[in-house]
Structure formats: C-alpha cells, structure tokens
C-alpha positions as CSV (number, residue, x, y, z in Angstrom):
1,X,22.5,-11.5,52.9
2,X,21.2,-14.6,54.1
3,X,24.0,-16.8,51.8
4,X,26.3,-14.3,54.4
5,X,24.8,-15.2,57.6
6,X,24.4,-18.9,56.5
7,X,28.0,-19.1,55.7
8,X,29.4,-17.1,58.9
9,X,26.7,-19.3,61.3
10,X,28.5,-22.8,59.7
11,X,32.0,-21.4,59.4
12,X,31.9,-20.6,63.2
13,X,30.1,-23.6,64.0
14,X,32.6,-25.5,62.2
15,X,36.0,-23.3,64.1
16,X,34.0,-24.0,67.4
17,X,33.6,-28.1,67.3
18,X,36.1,-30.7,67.0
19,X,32.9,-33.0,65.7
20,X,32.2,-32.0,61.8
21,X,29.7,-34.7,61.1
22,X,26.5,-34.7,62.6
23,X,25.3,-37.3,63.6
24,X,21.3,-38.4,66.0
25,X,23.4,-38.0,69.0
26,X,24.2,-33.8,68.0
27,X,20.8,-33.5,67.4
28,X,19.5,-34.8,71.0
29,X,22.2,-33.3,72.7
30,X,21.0,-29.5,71.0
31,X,17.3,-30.6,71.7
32,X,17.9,-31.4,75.0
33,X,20.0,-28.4,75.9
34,X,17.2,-25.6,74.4
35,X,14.0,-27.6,75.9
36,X,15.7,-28.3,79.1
37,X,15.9,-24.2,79.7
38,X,13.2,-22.2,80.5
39,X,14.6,-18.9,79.4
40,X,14.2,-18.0,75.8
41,X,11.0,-16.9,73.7
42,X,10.6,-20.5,72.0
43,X,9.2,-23.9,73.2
44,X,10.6,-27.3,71.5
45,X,8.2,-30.4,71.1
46,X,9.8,-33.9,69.2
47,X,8.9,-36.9,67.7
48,X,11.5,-40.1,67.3
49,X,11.6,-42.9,66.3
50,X,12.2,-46.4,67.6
51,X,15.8,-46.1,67.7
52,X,15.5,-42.9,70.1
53,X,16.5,-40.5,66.8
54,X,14.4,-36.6,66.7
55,X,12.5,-37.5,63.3
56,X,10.5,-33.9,63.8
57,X,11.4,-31.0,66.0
58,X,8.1,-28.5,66.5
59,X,9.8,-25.1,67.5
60,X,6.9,-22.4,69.1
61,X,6.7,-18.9,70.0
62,X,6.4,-18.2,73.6
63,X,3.9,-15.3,74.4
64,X,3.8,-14.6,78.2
65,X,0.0,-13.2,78.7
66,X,-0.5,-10.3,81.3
67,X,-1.9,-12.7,83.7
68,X,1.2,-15.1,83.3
69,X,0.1,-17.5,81.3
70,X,1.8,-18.6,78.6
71,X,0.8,-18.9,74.6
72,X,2.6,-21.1,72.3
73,X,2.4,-20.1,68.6
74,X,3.6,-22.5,65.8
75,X,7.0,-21.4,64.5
76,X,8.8,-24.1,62.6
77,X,9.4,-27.4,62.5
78,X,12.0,-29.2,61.2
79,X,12.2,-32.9,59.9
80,X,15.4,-35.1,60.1
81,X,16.7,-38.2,57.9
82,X,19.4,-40.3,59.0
83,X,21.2,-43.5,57.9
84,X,21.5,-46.5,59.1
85,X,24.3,-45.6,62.1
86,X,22.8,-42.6,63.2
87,X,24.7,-39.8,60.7
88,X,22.1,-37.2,59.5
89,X,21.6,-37.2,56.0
90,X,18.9,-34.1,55.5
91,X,17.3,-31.5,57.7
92,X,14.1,-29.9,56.0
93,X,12.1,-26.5,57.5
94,X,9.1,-25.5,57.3
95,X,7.6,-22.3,58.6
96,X,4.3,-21.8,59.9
97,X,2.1,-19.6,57.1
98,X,-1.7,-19.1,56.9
99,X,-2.4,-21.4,59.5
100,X,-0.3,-24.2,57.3
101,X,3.1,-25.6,58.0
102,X,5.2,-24.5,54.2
103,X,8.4,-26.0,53.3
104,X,11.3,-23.5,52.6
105,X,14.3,-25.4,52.0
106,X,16.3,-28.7,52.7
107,X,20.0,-29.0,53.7
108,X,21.3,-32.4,52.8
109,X,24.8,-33.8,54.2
110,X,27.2,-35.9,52.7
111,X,30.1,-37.7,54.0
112,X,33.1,-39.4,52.4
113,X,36.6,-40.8,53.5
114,X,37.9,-37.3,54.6
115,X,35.1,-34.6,53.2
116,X,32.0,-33.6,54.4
117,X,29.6,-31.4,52.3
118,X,26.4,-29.6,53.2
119,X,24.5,-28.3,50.7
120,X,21.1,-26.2,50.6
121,X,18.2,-26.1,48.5
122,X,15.3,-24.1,48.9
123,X,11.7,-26.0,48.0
124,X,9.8,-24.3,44.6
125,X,6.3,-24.3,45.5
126,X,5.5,-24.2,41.7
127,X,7.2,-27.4,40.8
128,X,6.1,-28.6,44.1
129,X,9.6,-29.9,44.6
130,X,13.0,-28.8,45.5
131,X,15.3,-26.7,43.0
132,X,18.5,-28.1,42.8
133,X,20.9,-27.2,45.2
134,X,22.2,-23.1,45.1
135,X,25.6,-23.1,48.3
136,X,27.5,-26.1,49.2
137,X,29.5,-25.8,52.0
138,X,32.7,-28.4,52.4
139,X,34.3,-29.8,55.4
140,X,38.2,-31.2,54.8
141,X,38.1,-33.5,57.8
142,X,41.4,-34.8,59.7
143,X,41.4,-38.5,61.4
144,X,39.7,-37.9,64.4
145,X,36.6,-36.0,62.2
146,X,38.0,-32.3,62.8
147,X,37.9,-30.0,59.8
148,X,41.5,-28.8,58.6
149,X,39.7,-26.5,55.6
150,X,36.2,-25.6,54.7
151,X,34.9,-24.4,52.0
152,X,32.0,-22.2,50.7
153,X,30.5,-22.7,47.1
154,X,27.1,-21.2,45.6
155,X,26.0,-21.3,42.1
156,X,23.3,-18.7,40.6
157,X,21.4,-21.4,38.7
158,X,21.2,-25.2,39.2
159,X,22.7,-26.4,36.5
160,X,25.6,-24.6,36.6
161,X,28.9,-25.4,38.2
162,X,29.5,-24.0,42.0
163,X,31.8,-21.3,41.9
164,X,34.2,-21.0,45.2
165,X,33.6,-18.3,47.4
166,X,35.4,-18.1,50.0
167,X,37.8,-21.0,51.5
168,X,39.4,-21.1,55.1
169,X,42.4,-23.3,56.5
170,X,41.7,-24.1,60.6
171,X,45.2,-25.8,61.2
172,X,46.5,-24.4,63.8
173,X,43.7,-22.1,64.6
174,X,43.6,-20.7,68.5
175,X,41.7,-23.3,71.0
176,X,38.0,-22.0,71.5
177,X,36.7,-21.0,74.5
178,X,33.3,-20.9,75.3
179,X,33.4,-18.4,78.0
180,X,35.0,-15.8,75.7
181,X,31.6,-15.8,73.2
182,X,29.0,-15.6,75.7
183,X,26.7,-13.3,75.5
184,X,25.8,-11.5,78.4
C-alpha cells in the first residue's frame, strides 16, 4: 500500500509540474509556502547553509491546549543533499521514536541528459545502514525539463533487477488547473 500511495503522490506530482528536477529553490519555495500559513496541524523549523539551501527541515505537531496555547511535538525531520548548482541529490527522514529522532528511509535523485530517476531505500537498523534501493521511479524529460513519460520500477530484493510496474506517457496530457483539485 504504501509503494501505491508513493507512486500515485509522484505520478501526480509529476502531471501537475512542468519542473521535474528538483532543485534548492523547490525546496524553499514548499518551505516557505507551509511555514508561511498558520492553518494546518504542523509547525516547520530549518537549518541552511551558507549558500541559503534548507540542509534540515524539523516538521512538529501542533496541539492547541484548552487555554489556547499551543504545543509543538517532534514529528519528522528531514535532511537534504545537494550538488554543487543547487539540484538535490537525496532527501532522508526520520521520525521521531522514544524520545529519539530514527531514520526510515532515503530517496536519492539522479539526473542525466534527458532522465531523471528517484529512487527509495529504506534504512536497516540492523546493518545500521541503508538496504539497497526497493522502487525507482523515472522521469523522460523534454528540453525545457518537462517529463514526456514516467516510469515506476520496484524490485522485491536488492540485488535483483527492477521489474516495471507501471509506465505513463504525458504528451499531450490536459493543462492542470489548480483550482479544479482543491480541496475545500
């Protein structure tokens, strides 16, 4: 189930933006646009660096007290890794646990002449590492950085080859509008 929602979450992200690769600037812009609200039940926090990139986002729990005051509980965090021009190269999560911040998994992105590839791996606390990577999602990028096909691949173990599971062509796909997804 969650292979399911991962893959629907970054196939709709993926029909909804005409910018595939992420880069610092797409992870300020969604920072800014959740901390700058004051509705929702989560508080952001960040730490950059000294080129203005989010190198750890805290995310907390808001609990709203009978008297109006506000608790903040630690949620998750996550921790971003970037090259040199700005393009994110990994995003790892952690959750908060017994009063302990635990790593879960790590989805690294890759970027070539006209692919981009995402792919996940959760973190084995008894190797103390990460197991190699189980879904790969791929990006077929156009010119201008919009993806013409994507691609979902998982594999049960990691050595063995990904096995395609479902593909999608966007060419001519319908123009998005926002207004016609939002929630009300």
């Amino acid at each position: 189930m969650k292979t399911l929602a991962l893959s629907a979450m970054m196939c709709l992200v993926a029909m909804t933006s005409t910018a595939q690769v992420i880069t610092s600037d797409i992870v300020n812009n969604a920072y800014l646009s959740v901390a700058t609200s004051n509705e929702g039940q989560y508080a952001y926090n960040v730490v950059c660096d000294d080129n203005d990139y989010i190198t750890t986002m805290y995310v907390y729990k808001k609990n709203v007290r009978l008297n109006g005051d506000i608790d903040l509980k630690p949620s998750c965090q996550y921790q971003y890794e970037y090259a040199a021009d700005g393009m994110l190269l990994s995003r790892t999560t952690y959750v908060w646990r017994n009063n302990a911040w635990q790593c879960t998994g790590r989805l690294s992105y890759t970027l070539t002449d006209d692919l981009y590839s995402v792919e996940y791996s959760r973190w084995n606390q008894n190797n103390d590492a990460f197991d190699d990577a189980s879904e790969m999602m791929t990006y077929s990028l156009l010119p201008d950085y919009s993806a013409s096909n994507i691609s979902c691949f998982l594999r049960n173990h990691g050595g063995d080859a990904y096995q395609l599971a479902w593909e999608i062509t966007l060419i001519g796909q319908p123009i998005y509008f926002h207004e016609l997804l939002a929630v009300k």
